[in-house]
C-alpha positions as CSV (number, residue, x, y, z in Angstrom):
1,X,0.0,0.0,0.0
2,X,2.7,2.5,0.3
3,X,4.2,2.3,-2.9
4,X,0.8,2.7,-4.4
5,X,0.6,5.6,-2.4
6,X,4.2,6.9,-3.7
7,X,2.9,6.0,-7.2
8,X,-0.9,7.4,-7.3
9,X,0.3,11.1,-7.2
10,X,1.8,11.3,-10.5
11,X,0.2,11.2,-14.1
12,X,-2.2,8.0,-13.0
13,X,-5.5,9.5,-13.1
14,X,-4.6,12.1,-15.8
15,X,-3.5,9.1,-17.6
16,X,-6.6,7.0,-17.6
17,X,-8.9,10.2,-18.2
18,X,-6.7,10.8,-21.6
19,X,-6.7,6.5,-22.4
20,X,-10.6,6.6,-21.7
21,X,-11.2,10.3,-23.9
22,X,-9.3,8.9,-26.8
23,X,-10.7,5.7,-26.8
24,X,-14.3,7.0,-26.6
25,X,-13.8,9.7,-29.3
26,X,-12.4,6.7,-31.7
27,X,-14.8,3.6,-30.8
28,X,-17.7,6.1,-31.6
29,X,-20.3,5.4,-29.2
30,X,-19.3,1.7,-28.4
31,X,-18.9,1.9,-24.9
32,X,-18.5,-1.7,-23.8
33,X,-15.3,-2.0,-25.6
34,X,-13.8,1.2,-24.1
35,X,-12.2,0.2,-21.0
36,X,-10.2,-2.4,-23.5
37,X,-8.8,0.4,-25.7
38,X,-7.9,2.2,-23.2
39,X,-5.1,-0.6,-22.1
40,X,-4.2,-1.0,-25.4
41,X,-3.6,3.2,-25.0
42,X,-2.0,3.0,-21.8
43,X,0.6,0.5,-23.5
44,X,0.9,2.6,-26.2
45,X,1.4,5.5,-24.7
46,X,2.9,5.3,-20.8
47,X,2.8,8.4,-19.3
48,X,5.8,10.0,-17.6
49,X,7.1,7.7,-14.6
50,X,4.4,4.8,-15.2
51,X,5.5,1.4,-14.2
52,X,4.4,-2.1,-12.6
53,X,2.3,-0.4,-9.8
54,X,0.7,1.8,-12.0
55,X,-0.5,-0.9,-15.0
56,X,-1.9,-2.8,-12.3
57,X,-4.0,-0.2,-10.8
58,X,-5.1,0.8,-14.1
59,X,-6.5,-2.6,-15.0
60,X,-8.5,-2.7,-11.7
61,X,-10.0,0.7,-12.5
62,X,-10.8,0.3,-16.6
63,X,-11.9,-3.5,-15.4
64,X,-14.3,-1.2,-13.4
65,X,-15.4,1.3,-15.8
66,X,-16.1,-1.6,-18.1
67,X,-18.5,-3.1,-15.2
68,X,-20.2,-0.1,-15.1
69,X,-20.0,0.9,-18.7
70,X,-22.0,-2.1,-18.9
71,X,-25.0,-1.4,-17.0
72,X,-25.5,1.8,-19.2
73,X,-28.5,2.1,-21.2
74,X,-27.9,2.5,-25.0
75,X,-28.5,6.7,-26.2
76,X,-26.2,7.7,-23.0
77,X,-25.3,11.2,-23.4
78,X,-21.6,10.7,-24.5
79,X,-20.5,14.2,-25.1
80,X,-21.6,14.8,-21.6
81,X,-19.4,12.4,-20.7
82,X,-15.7,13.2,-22.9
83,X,-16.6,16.6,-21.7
84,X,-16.6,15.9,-17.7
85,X,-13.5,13.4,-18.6
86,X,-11.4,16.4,-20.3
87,X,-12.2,18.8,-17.6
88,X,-11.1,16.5,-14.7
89,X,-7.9,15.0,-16.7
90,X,-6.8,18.6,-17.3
91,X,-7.4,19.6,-13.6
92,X,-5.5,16.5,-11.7
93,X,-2.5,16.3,-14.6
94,X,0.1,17.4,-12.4
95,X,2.4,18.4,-15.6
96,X,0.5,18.9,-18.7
97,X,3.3,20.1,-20.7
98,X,5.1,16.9,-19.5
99,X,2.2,14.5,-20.5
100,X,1.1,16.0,-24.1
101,X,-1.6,13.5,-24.3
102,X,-3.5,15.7,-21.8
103,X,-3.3,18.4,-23.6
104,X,-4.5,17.1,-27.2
105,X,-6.9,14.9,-26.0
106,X,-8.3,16.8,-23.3
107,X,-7.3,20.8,-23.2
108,X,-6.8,21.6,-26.9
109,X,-11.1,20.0,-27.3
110,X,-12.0,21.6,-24.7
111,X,-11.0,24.8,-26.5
112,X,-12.4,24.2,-29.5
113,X,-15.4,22.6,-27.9
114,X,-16.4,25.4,-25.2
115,X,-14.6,28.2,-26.1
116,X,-14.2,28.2,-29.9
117,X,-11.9,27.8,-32.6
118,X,-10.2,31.0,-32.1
119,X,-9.4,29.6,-28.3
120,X,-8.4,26.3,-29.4
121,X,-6.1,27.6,-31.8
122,X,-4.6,29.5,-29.0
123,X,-4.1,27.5,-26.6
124,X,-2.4,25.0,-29.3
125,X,-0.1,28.0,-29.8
126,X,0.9,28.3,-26.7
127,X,1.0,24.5,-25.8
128,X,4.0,24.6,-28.5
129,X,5.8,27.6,-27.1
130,X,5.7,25.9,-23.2
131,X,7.6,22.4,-25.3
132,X,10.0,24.4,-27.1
133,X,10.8,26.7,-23.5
């Protein structure tokens, strides 16, 4: 328990909120198979500092989304959903510009998505200029 605890604080739930947005945004409505993509992401795609501790905590917790995602009835309100996911995996990434997952899956929609395409264009712009610092 306290090397999960040493472990948790880092890019974990960031992480699984950007594996479960880009899954959702590419399976196109097919919930159920969600939580599966989204290991396939993580593997893909490790996140700064991710290791054994990590992979097995995100298997228990997409193992549970895909429980629940299960029990949902078909016509759920999905864009409800990536937009809820983006706002939290934006707020608990300890270090977007380390994880840039976070912000083109999560901060760079969210943009275009609530604030325009003036604001998404913006925040792309100065995404790029916090890498190249």
């Amino acid at each position: 328990m306290a090397r999960i605890a040493e472990v948790l604080p880092g890019h974990f739930w960031c992480a699984l909120l950007a594996a479960l947005v880009s899954t959702a945004t590419r399976v196109d409505r097919a919930v159920e198979r969600a939580p599966d993509s989204a290991k396939e992401f993580l593997e893909e795609r490790s996140p700064p500092d991710w290791g054994p501790a990590q992979e097995l905590l995100a298997d228990t917790a997409l193992e549970t989304v895909g429980e629940c995602a299960a029990g949902l009835p078909t016509g759920t309100r999905v864009q409800e959903l990536l937009l809820t996911m983006r706002v939290l995996g934006v707020f608990v990434c300890p270090g977007p510009v380390r994880y840039t997952e976070i912000a083109r899956l999560c901060l760079v929609p969210l943009g275009k998505d609530v604030l325009g395409d003036g604001a998404a264009r913006l925040l792309r712009q100065s995404y790029h200029a916090a890498l190249a610092a």
